[in-house]
PAMI-435021 format. One record per residue: x, y, z of N, C-alpha, C in turn. Coordinates in steps of 0.05 Angstrom, whole numbers. Example, Ala and Ser with C-alpha at 12.3 -4.5 7.8 and 13.67 -1.06 7.14 Angstrom:
2
       nX       nY       nZ      caX      caY      caZ       cX       cY       cZ
      264     -114      156      246      -90      156      264      -66      156
      257      -45      142      273      -21      143      258        1      157
***
This chain:
240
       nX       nY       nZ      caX      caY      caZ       cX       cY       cZ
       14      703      986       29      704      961       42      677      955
       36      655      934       56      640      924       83      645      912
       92      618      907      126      623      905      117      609      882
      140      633      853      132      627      827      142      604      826
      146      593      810      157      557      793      171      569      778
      198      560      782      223      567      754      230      544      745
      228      552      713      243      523      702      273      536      688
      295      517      702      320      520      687      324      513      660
      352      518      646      358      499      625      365      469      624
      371      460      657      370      437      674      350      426      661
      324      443      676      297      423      668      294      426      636
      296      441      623      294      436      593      318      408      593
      331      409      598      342      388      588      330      365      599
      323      363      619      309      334      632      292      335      617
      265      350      600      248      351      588      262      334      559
      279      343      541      288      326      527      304      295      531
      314      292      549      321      272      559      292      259      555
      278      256      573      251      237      570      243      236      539
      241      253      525      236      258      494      254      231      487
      274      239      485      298      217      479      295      184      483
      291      186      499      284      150      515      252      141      506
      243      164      504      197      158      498      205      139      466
      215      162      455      216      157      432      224      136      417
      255      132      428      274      113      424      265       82      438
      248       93      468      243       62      470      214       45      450
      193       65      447      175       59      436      171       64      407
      187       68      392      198       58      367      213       40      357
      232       27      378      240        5      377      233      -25      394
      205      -13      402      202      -38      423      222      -50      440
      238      -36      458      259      -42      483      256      -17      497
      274      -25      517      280       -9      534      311       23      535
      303       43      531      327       56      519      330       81      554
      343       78      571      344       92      594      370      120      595
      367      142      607      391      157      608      400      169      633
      420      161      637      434      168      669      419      186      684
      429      185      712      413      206      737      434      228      739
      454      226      726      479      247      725      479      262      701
      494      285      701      498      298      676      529      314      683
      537      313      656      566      329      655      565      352      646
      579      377      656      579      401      644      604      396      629
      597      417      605      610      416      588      626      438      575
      649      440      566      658      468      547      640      469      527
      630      459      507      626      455      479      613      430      464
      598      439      447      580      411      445      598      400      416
      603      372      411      622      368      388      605      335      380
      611      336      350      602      307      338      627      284      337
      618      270      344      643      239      348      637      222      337
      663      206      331      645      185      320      628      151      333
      617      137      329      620      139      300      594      141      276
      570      145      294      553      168      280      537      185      291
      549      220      282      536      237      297      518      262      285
      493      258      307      472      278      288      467      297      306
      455      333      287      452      348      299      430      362      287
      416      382      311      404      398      304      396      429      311
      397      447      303      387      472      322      364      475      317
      351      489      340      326      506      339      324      528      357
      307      546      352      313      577      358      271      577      352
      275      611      361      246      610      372      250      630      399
      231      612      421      235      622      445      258      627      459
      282      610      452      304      604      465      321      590      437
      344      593      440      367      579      415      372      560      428
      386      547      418      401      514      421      397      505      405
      430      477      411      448      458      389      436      432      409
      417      403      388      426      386      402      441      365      387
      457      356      405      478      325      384      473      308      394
      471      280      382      476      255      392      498      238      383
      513      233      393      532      217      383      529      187      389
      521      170      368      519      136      375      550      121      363
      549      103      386      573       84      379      557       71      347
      575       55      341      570       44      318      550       14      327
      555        9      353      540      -16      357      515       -8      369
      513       21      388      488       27      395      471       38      364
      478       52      353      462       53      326      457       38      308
      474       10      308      457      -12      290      426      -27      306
      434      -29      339      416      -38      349      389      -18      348
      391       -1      355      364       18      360      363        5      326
      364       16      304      361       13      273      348       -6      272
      362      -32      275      352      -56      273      321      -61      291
      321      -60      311      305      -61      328      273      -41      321
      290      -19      309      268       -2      298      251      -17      271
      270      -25      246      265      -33      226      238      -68      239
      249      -79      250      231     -109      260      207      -92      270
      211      -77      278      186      -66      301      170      -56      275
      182      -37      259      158      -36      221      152      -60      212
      165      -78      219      153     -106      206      167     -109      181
      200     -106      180      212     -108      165      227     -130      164
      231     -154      151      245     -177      156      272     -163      154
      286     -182      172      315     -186      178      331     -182      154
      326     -204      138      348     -209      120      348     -180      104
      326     -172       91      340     -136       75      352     -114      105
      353     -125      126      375     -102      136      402      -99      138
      407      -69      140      435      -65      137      452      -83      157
      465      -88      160      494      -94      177      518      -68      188
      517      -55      175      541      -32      173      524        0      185
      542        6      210      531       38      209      529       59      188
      555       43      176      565       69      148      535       73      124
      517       43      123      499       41      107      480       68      106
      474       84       89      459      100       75      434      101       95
      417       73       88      391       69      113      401       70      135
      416       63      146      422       68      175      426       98      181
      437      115      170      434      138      177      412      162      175
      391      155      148      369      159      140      344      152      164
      344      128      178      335      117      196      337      138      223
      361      140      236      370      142      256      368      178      255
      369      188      234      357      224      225      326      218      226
      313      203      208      286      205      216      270      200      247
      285      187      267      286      183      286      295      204      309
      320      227      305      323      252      310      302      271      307
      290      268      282      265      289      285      244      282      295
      236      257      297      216      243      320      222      262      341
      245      254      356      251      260      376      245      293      388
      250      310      366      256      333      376      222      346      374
      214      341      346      191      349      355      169      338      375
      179      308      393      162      305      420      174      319      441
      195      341      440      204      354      456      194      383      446
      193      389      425      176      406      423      148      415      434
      133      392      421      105      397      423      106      399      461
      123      382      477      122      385      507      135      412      510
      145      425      498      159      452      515      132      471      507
      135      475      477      110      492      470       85      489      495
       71      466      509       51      458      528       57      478      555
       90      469      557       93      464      584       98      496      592
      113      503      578      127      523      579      118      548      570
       95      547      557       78      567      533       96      585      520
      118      573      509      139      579      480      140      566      461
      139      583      431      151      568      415      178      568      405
      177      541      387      212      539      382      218      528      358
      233      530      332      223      511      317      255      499      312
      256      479      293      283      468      294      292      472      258
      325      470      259      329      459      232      322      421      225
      324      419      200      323      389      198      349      378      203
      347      356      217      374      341      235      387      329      207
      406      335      215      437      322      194      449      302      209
      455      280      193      469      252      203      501      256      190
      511      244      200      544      246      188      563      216      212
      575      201      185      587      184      195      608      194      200
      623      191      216      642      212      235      672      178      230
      695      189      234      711      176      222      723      172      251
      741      157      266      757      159      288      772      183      291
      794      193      278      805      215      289      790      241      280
      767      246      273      761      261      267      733      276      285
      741      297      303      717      307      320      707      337      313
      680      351      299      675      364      296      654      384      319
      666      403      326      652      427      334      626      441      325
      608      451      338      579      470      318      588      487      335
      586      511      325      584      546      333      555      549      327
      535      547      353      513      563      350      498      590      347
      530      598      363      522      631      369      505      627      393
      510      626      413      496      628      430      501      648      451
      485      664      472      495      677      485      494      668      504
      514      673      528      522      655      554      511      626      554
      522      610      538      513      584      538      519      567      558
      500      550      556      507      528      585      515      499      566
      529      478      565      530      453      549      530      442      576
      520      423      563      519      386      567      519      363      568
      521      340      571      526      318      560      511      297      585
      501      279      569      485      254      582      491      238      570
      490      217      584      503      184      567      470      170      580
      466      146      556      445      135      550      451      112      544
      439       86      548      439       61      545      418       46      522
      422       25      513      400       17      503      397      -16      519
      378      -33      506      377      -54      518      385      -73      521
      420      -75      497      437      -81      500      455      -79      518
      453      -51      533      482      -46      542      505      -23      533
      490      -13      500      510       -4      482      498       28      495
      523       42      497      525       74      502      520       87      483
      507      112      483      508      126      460      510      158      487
      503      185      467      512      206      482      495      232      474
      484      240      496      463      262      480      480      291      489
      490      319      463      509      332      480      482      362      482
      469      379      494      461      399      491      468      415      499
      461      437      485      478      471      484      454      491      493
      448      507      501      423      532      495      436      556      522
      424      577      506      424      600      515      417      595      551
      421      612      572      426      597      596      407      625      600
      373      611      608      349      628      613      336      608      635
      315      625      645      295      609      670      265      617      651
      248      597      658      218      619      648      208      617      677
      189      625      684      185      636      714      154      639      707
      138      620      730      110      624      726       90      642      736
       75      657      721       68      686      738       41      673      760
       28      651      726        6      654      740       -8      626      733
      -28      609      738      -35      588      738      -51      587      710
      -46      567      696      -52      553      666      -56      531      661
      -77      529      647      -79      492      633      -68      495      609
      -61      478      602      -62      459      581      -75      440      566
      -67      438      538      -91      401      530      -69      390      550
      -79      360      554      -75      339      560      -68      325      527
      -52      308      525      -39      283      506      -59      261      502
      -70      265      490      -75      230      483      -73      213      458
      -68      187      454      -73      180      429      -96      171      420
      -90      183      387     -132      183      378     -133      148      367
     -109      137      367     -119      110      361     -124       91      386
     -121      102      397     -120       85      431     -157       94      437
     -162      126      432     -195      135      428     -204      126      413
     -201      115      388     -212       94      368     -216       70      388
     -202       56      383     -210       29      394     -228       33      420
     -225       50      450     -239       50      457     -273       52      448
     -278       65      432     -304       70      425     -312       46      402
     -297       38      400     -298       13      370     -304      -10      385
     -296      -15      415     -297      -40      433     -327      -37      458
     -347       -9      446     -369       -8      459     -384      -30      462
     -390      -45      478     -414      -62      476     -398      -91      474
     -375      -94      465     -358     -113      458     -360     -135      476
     -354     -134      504     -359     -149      528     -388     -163      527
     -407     -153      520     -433     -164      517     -436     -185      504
     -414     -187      484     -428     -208      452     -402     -226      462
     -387     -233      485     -359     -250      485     -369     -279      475
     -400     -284      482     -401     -314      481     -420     -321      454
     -414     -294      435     -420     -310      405     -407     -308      386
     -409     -326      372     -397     -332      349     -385     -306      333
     -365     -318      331     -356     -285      304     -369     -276      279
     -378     -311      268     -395     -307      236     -416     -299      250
     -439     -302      272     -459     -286      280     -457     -257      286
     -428     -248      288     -427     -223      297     -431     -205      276
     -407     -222      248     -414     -208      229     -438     -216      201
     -465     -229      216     -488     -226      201     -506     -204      197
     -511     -192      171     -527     -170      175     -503     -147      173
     -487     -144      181     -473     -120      189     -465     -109      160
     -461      -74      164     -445      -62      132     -410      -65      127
     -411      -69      115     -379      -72      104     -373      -43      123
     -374      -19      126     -359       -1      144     -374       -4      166
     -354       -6      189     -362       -6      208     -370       16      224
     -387       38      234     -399       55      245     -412       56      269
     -400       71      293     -404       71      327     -441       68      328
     -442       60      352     -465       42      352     -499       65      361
     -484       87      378     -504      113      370     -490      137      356
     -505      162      355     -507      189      346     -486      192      379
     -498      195      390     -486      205      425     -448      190      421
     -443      169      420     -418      151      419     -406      177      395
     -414      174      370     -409      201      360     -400      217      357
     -417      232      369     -410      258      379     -393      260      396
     -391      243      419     -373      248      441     -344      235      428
     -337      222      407     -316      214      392     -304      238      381
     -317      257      368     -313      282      353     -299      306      371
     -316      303      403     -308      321      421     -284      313      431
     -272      284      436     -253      276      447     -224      286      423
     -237      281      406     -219      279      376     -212      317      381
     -226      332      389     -220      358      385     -233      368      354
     -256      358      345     -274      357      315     -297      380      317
***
């Protein structure tokens, strides 16, 4: 007899945690890391000085917040905006700016749905979310969410960016285990433009020592994989 596999709300939260840092570092080209510790919490609350939230319900309920200092949220922003290939000079300066908060919400839902699509995998639940709300949060001013939750567990993790600058991830959810009966696959992740190029770079090593204008003599304006077989097996990888 094996011994089932339980996942806590612990590990859901470590599961978002990684979500958090994937996201955040590889949308802004740096490095975005979050502590080996975590704080329990009474209550999950928005601070300032800008804080976004969201629920999702489904398999399980839960509130998540992030609260960014004003200097950790210009940097991720900024950092995000250069990384689109946005010149410097049209960016904001100010957290309070409109884009910066538009930014930093579009970036919340990044986030939650790569925590999604991993729980739905991992976990074989679904969950879906509201759309995340941004709010510039004033100094004396700290707001509360009532999720309704039943026996909730909160939390809080503090996160760095590659500055240095703190920001704060707070989560709430219903306090469940899922418990594995029985052994399951899953897809595997991959990206289809990373499978593009592989198949687009067939044969590529062969031609290193000619010319480029020789490469492209004769050839059609669209470029098309070099058999039927390359193909097909593109279509299969693609899930087509």
């Amino acid at each position: 007899m094996t011994t089932n596999t339980i996942v806590t709300s612990d590990d859901i939260l470590l599961k978002l945690c990684h979500s958090v840092a994937h996201v955040l570092s590889s949308t802004s080209a740096s490095h975005v890391s979050h502590a080996g510790m975590v704080q329990s919490i009474t209550r999950t609350r928005l601070k300032p000085d800008l804080g976004c939230f969201s629920i999702f319900d489904g398999g399980f309920s839960g509130l998540v917040v992030i609260n960014f200092s004003a200097s950790a949220a210009i940097e991720i922003y900024r950092r995000y905006m250069l990384n689109m290939g946005m010149p410097e000079s049209e960016l904001a300066f100010s957290h309070t700016s409109d884009e910066v908060g538009n930014v930093m919400g579009e970036l919340m839902n990044q986030i939650l749905g790569d925590f999604i699509n991993k729980i739905s995998k991992e976990l074989q639940t679904s969950i879906s979310q509201s759309q995340p709300k941004m709010l510039t949060i004033n100094k004396e001013l700290t707001i509360s969410i009532d999720a309704n939750l039943d026996d909730a567990v909160a939390r809080r993790v503090s996160f760095k960016t590659e500055n240095n600058h703190i920001f704060y991830l707070e989560f709430a959810m219903d306090k469940t285990e899922f418990i594995k009966l029985d052994e399951f696959e899953y897809d595997e992740e991959f990206d289809p433009d990373s499978l593009l190029e592989q198949h687009g770079n067939i044969g590529a090593s062969n031609d290193s020592n000619v010319s480029p204008w020789s490469k492209m003599k004769d050839k059609p304006a669209i470029v098309s994989l070099t058999t039927d077989a390359n193909a097909d097996d593109l279509l299969d990888q693609l899930g087509l």
